[in-house]
C-alpha positions as CSV (number, residue, x, y, z in Angstrom):
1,X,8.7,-15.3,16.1
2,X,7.7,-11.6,15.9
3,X,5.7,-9.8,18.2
4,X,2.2,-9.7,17.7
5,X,0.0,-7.2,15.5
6,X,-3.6,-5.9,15.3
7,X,-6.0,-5.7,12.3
8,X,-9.2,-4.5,12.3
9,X,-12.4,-4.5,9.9
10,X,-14.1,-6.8,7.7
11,X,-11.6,-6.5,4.9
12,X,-8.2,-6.5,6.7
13,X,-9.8,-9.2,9.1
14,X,-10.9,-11.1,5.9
15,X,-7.9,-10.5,3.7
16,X,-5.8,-12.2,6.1
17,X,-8.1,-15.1,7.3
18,X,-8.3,-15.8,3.1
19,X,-4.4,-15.4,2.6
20,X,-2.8,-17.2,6.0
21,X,-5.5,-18.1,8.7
22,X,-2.7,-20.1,10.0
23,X,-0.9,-16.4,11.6
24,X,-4.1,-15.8,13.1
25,X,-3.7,-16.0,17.0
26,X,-7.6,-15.0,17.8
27,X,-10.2,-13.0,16.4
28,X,-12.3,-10.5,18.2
29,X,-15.8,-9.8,17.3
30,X,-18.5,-7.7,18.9
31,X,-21.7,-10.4,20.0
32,X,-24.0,-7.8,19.9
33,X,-24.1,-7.5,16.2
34,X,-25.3,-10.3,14.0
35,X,-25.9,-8.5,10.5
36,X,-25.1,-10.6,7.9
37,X,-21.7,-9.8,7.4
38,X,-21.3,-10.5,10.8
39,X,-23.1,-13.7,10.7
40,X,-21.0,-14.3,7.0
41,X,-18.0,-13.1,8.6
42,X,-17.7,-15.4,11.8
43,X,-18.8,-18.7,9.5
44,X,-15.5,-17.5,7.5
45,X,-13.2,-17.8,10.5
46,X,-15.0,-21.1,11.7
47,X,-14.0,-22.6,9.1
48,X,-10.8,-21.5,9.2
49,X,-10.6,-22.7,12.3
50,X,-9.6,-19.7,14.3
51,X,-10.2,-18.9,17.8
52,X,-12.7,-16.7,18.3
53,X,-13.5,-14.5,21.2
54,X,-16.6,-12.4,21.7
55,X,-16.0,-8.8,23.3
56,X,-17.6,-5.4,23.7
57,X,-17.6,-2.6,20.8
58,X,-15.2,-0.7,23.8
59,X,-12.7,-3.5,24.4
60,X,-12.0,-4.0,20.1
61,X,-11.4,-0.6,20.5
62,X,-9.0,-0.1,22.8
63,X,-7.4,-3.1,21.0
64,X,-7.1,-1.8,17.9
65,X,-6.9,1.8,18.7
66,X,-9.5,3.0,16.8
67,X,-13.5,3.0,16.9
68,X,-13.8,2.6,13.0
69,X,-13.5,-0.9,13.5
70,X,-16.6,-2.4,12.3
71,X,-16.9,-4.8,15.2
72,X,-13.8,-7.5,14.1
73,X,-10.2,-7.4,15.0
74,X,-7.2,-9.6,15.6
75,X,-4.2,-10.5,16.8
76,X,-1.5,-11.9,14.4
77,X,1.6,-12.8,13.4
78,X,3.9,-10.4,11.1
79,X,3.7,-12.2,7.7
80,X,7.4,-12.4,6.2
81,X,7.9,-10.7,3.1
82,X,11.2,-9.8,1.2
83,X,13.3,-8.9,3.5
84,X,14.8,-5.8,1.3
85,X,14.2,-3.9,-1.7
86,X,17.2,-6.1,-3.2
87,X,15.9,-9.0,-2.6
88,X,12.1,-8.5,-3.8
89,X,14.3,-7.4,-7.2
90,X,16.1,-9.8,-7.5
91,X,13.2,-12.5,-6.6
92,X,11.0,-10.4,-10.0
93,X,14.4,-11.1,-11.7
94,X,14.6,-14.5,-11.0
95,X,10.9,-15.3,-11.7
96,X,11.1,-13.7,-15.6
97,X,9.7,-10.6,-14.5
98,X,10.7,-8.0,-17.4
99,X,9.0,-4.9,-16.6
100,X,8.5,-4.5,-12.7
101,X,6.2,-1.5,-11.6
102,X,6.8,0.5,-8.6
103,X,5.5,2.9,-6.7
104,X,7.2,5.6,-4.9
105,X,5.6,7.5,-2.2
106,X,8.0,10.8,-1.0
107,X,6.7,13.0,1.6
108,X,3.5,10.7,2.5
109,X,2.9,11.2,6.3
110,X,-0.9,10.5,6.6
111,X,-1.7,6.9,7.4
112,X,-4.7,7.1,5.4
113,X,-3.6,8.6,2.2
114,X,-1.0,5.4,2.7
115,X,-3.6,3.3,3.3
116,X,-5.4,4.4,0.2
117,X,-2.1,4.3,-1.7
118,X,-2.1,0.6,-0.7
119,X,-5.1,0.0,-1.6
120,X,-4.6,1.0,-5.3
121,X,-1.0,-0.6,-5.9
122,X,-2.5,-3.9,-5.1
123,X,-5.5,-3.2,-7.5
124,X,-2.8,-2.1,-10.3
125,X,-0.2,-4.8,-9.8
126,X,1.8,-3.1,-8.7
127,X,5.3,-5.0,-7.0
128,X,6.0,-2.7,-4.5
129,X,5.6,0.7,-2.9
130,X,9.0,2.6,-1.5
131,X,8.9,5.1,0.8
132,X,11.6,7.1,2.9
133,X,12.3,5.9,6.6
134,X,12.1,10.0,7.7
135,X,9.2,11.5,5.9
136,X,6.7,8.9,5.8
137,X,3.6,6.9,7.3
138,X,4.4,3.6,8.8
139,X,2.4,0.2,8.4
140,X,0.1,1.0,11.6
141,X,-3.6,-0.4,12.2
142,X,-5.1,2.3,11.1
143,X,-3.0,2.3,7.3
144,X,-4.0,-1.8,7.0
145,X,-8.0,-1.0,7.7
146,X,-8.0,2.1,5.3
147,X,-5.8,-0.4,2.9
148,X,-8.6,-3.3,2.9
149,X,-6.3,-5.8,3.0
150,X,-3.3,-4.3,0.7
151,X,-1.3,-3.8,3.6
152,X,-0.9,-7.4,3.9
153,X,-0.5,-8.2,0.3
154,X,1.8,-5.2,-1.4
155,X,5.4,-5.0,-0.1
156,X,6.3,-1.7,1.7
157,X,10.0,-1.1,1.7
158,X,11.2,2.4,4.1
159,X,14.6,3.2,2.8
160,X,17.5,5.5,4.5
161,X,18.2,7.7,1.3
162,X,15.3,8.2,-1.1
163,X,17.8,9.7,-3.6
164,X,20.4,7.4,-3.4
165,X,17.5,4.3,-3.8
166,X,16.2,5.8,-7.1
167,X,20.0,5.6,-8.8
168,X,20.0,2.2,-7.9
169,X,16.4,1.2,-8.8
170,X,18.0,3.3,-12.8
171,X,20.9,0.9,-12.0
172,X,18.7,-1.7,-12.6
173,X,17.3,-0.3,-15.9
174,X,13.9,0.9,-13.8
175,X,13.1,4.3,-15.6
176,X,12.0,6.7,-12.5
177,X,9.1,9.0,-13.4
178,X,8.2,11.5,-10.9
179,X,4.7,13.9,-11.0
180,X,5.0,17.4,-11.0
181,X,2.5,20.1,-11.7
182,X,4.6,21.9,-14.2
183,X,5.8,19.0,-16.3
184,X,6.0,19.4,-20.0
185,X,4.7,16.1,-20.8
186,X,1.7,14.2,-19.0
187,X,1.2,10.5,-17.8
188,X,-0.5,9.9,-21.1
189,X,2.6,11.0,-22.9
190,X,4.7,8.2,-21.9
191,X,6.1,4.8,-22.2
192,X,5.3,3.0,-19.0
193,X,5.2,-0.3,-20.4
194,X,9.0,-1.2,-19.7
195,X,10.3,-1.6,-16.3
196,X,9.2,1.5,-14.1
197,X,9.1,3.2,-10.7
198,X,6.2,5.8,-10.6
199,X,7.5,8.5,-7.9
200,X,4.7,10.6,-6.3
201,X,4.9,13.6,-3.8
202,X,2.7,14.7,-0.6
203,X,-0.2,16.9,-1.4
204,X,0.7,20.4,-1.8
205,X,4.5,19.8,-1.2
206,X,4.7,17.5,-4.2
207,X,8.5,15.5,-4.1
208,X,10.8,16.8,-2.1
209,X,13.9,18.8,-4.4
210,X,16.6,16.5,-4.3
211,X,14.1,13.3,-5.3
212,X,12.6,15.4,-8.2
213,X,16.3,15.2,-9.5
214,X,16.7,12.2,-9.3
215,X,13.8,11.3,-10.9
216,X,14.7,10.6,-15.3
217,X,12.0,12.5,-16.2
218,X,8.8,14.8,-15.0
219,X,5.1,14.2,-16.3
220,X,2.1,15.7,-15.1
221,X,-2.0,15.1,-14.7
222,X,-3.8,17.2,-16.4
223,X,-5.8,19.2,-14.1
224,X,-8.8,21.2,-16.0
225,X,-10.8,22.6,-13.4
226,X,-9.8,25.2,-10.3
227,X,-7.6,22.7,-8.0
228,X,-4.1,22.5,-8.7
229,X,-3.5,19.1,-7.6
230,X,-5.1,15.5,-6.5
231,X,-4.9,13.8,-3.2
232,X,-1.7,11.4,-3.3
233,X,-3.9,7.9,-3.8
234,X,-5.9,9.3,-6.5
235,X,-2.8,10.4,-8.4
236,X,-1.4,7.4,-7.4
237,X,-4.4,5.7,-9.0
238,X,-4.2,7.5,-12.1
239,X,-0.7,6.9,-12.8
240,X,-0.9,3.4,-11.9
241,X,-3.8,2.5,-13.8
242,X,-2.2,4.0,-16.8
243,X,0.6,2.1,-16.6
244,X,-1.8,-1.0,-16.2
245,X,-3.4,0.3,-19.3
246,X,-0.4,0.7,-21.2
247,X,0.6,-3.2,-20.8
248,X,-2.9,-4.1,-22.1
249,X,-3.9,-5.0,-18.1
């Protein structure tokens, strides 16, 4: 059995007492407050049939690491996903699924713009985020509350070689489009209604050189006022939701 993790806040919390109450080893929630989404909130993991165990608004705190906790967190078991990137593809494969859509983040360091990216792939569908194991933001409390639950649901797969993941993603007849600022086309020029893997840069440093290579071709978002770029999650959003678009989602 793994070690045991924390999530914290209604929706991380909630996401996981909806999707497998059973990894749940105990739920702490602050008595003082008894709003009614506390009150809505504490029914839920009654009936769930989790332990619960009233503490201070200092002690979730320390627990979670964090004071934007809202009141809830818990202890839990690691939920096994696909245990590699191979494996998740070949499982799509194997299930009839024709067009996969995959997001990749390079460069993405703050554990709330992951969170946020998170939080969008599992509104878009999307099959699973990749990210490199040396210039990226881990799965920590902090990414799962500002992920609402998405942390739990989308796959996150941290590869050695970013490069040499995106030849074998094309391998697999996955077209790779990265996002750059001075891209002829833009998202809205494209097909991305066959398989695809969206690639997407920090903020300001965009993909790293060697990954914008790699990539099969460049698009961009048009950007008509002063700023020259969007935060990582919203670009991520507006790719993504594109795509979704696209394949009449």
């Amino acid at each position: 059995m793994s070690s045991p993790k924390v999530l914290f806040g209604f929706h991380a919390v909630g996401v996981r007492l909806k999707t497998a109450p059973q990894s749940i080893i105990e739920v702490y929630y602050e008595a003082t407050r008894r709003d009614a989404r506390m009150r809505q909130f504490i029914a839920r993991a009654k009936e769930a049939g989790v332990r619960l165990i009233e503490a201070d608004s200092l002690r979730i705190a320390k627990l979670a690491g964090s004071h934007g906790h809202q009141g809830v967190a818990a202890r839990v078991q690691e939920i096994p996903m696909a245990k590699s990137l191979d494996d998740l593809l070949d499982q799509l494969e194997a299930d009839g699924v024709e067009a996969p859509l995959l997001l990749v983040l390079d460069g993405v360091t703050d554990p709330h713009n992951l969170g946020a990216c998170l939080r969008v792939a599992d509104g878009a569908g999307v099959h699973a985020v990749i990210a490199p194991k040396d210039h990226a933001a881990g799965i920590s409390a902090t990414v799962a509350k500002v992920a609402s639950g998405a942390a739990e649901t989308v796959p996150y797969f941290m590869v050695t070689n970013l490069a040499r993941t995106l030849n074998e993603l094309k391998e697999r007849n996955i077209w790779c489009i990265g996002t750059s600022g001075d891209a002829d086309k833009t998202i809205y020029d494209v097909d991305l209604k066959g398989p695809v893997a969206l690639v997407l840069g920090a903020e300001g440093d965009g993909m790293r050189q060697l990954t914008r290579k790699t990539c099969d071709q460049l698009v961009s978002i048009p950007m008509k006022g002063a700023v020259e770029s969007l935060n990582v999650s919203v670009a991520s959003g507006v790719c993504l939701y594109e795509a979704l678009r696209q394949r009449g989602g």
